[in-house]
Steps between C-alpha positions, in 0.01 A plus 500: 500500500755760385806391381858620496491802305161574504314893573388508821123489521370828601400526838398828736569583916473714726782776532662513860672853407092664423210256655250655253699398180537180342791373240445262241833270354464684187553847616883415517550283196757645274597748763618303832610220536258290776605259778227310629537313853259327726637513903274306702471673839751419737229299720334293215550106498596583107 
């Protein structure tokens, strides 16, 4: 379990701006800043 502080483990997605690219965590460290959220749909018993 990461802890406060920690790197982010590397992860990679889908892109929704080009559905034939991916992007991995990594690409933006030391460049961005990342925010990562989870919103469960609005119809989920989440």
């Amino acid at each position: 379990m990461p802890e406060v502080g920690d790197m982010a483990p590397d992860f990679e997605l889908k892109s929704h701006l080009d559905k034939d690219k991916k992007v991995k965590l990594s690409d933006f460290r030391g460049k961005k800043n990342v925010v990562i959220a989870f919103y469960p749909l609005d119809w989920t018993p989440v």
